[in-house]
C-alpha positions in Angstrom: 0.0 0.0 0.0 1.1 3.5 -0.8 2.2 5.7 1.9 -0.5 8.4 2.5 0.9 12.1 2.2 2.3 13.6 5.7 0.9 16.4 7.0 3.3 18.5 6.4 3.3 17.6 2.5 -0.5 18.5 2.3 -0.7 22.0 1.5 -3.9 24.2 3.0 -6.1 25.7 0.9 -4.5 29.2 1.3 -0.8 27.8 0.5 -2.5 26.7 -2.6 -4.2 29.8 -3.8 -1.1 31.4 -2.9 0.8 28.9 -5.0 -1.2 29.8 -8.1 -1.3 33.3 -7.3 2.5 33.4 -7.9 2.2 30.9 -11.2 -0.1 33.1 -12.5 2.0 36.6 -11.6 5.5 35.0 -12.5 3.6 34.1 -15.7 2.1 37.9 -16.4 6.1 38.7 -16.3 7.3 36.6 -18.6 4.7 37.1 -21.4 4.3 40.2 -21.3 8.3 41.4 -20.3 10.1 38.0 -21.8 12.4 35.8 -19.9 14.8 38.4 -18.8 14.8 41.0 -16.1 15.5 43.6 -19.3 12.2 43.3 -20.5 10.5 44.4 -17.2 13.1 46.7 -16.5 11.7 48.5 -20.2 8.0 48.0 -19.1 8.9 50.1 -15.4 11.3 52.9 -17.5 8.2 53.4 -20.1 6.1 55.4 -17.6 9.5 57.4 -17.1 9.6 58.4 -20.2 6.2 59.7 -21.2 6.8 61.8 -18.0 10.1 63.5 -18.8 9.3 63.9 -22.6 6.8 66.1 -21.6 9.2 67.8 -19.6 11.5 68.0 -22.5 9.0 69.3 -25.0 8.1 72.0 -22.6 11.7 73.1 -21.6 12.6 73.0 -25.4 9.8 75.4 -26.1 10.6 77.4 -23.3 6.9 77.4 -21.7 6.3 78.1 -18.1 4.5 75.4 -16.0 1.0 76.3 -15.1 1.5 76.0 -11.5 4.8 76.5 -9.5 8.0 77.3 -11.2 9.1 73.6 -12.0 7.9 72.3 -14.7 9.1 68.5 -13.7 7.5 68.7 -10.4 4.2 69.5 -12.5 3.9 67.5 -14.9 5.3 64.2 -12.6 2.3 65.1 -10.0 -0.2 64.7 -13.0 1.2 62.1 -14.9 2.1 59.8 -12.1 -1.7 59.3 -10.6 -3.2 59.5 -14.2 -0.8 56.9 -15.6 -1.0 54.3 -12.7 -4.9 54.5 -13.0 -4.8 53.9 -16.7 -2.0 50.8 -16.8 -4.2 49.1 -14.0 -7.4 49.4 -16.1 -5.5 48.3 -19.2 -3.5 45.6 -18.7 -6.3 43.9 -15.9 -8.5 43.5 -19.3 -5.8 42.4 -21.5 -4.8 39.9 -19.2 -7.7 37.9 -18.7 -8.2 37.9 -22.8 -4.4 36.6 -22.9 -4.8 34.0 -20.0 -8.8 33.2 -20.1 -7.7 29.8 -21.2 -6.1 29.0 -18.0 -9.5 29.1 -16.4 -10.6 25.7 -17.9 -7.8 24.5 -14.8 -10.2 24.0 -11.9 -7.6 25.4 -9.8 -7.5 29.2 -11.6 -11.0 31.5 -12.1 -11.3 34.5 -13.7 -10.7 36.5 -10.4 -7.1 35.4 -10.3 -6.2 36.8 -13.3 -7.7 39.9 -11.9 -5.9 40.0 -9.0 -2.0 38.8 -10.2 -2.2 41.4 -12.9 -3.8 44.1 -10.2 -1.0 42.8 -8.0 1.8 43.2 -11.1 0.9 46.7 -12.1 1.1 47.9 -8.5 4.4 46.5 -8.3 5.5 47.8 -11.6 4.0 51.4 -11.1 5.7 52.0 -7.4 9.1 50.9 -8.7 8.2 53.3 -12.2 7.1 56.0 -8.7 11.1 55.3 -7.3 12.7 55.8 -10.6 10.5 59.3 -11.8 11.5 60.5 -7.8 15.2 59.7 -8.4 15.5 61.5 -11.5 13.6 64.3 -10.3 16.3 64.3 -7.4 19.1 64.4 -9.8 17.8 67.2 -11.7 17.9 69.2 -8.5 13.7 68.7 -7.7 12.2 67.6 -4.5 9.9 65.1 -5.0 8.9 65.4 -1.3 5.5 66.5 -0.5 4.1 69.3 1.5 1.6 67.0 2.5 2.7 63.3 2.6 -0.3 61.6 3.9 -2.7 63.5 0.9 0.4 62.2 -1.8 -0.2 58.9 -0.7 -4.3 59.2 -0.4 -3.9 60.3 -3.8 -2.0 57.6 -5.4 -4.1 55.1 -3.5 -6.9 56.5 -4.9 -5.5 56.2 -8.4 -5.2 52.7 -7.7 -8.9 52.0 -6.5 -10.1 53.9 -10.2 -7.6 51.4 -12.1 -8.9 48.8 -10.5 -12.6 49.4 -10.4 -12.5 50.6 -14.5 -10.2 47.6 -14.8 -12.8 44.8 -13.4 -15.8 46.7 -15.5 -13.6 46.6 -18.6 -13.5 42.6 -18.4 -16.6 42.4 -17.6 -17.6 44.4 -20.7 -15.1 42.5 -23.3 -16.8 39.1 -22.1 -19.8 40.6 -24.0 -18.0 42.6 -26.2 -14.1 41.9 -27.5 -13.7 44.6 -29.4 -14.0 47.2 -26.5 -10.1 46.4 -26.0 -9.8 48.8 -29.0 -12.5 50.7 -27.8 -10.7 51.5 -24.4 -7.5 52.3 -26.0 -9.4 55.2 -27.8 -11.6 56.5 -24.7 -8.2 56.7 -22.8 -6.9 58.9 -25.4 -9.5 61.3 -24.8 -9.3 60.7 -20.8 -5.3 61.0 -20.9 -6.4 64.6 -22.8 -9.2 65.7 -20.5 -7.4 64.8 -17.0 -5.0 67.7 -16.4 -2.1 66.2 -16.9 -0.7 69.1 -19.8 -2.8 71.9 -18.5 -4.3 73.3 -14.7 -8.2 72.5 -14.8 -9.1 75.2 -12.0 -8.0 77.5 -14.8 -10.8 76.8 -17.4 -14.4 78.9 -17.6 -16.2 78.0 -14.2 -18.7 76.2 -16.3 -16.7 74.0 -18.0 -14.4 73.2 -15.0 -17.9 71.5 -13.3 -18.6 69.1 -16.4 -14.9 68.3 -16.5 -14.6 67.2 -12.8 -16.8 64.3 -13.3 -13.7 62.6 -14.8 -12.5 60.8 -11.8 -9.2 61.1 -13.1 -8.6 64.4 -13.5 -9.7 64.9 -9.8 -7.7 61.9 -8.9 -4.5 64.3 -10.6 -5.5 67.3 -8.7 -5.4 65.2 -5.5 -2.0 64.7 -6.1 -1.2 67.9 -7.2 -3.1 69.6 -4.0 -0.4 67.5 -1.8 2.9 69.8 -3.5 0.7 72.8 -3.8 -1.9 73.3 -0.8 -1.5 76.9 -1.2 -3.2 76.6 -4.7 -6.7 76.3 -3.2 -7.2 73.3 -5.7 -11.0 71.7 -4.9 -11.2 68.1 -5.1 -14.6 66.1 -4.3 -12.3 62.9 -2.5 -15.7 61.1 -1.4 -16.6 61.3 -5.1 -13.1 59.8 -6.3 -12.8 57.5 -3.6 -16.7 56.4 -3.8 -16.3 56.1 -7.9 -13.2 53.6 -7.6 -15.3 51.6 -5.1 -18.5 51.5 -6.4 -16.6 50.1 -9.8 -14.7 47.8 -8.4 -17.7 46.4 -6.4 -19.9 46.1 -9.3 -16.4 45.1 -11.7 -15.8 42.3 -9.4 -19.0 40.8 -8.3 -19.6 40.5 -12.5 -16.3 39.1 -12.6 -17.0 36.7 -9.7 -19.8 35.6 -11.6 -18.7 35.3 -14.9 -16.0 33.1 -13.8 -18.7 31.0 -11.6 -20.3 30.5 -14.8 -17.2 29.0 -17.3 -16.4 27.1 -14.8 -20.0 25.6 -14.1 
């Protein structure tokens, strides 16, 4: 008779789930960044970039920053928060249509392709956070905060909107595919509309109240109120904070679902 597995060799059910938590993150990695620590290495730096070209193009054309006198400390305190909420509501739906296969496996559902690729893009966006600080540093700008505690409530809060647009976003594309082209379009037009290139406070008073229903651009000012509490920015936080939630619950309990059903 075969010996019966020890105690010890029997793994709970949470050592398990972490198990294919890590399978499924190690996996995100290597797809999308290849075998080598290179290719994530390029996927971290890319948020860098689109930060200080915008710097560049601004210096070059010798234009003042709309708020403050440094124009990499403005642009990094939009970009950052807009950025992070847009890769997490990306990538979340282009990962489940890459691994949706995998949840044929009893042991994977749709959720945990959710979470690992929430779980990556965090990961990826606070090391991307490290780099844009350091070179802010070396080009002689302090990437401190007045506020800390309202930089961090901020960034948070970008996080939540990622993720609560992310879950709705595979929700819709199990209806509808094509909205992954869809998306890429609407966050053109969000990227545009959010404040990153240009102070919303200073459009027509009109104008300024439609445009602050794009979670976003409030989630951007958050930020921005945290170097510059002296510029009387107004940001609605139960709104931002109330949108990312309300999004992810309703992103997730469809997700829950959905995966309840291709497995049934």
């Amino acid at each position: 008779m075969g010996e019966r597995p020890s105690a010890k060799s029997r793994k709970s059910p949470i050592e398990a789930y972490l198990h294919v938590l890590h399978a499924l993150m190690l996996r995100d990695m290597r797809t999308r960044f290849g075998a080598s620590m290179w290719g994530y290495g390029v996927v971290v730096l890319w948020p860098c970039v689109h930060v200080f070209a915008l710097i560049t193009i601004y210096t070059v054309q010798k234009l003042a920053a709309p708020l403050g006198d440094d124009r990499a400390l403005f642009f990094a305190t939009g970009a950052v928060p807009v950025l992070v909420f847009q890769y997490i509501s990306r990538e979340v739906m282009k990962s489940v249509i890459t691994n949706r296969p995998l949840t044929y496996y009893p042991q994977v559902r749709l959720f945990d392709l959710v979470f690992s690729r929430v779980l990556v893009e965090i990961v990826t966006g606070f090391l991307a956070l490290l780099v844009v600080s350091a070179v802010l540093i070396a080009l002689g700008t302090n990437p401190i905060p007045a506020e800390p505690l309202t930089a961090v409530c901020g960034y948070l809060a970008a996080i939540a909107l990622g993720i609560g647009i992310g879950t709705i976003n595979v929700a819709i594309i199990g209806f509808f595919p094509g909205w992954l082209i869809g998306y890429a379009l609407f966050s053109i037009v969000l990227y545009v509309s959010s404040g990153v290139l240009f102070l919303p406070s200073y459009l027509p008073e009109r104008l300024y109240y439609w445009a602050k229903y794009n979670p976003a651009l409030q989630g951007a000012e958050w930020m921005r109120s945290a170097y510059y509490p002296a510029a009387g920015l107004r940001v609605d936080h139960l709104y931002v904070v109330m949108f990312g939630l309300t999004a992810a619950s309703v992103g997730l309990g469809l997700v829950v679902r959905g995966g309840g059903r291709q497995q049934g």
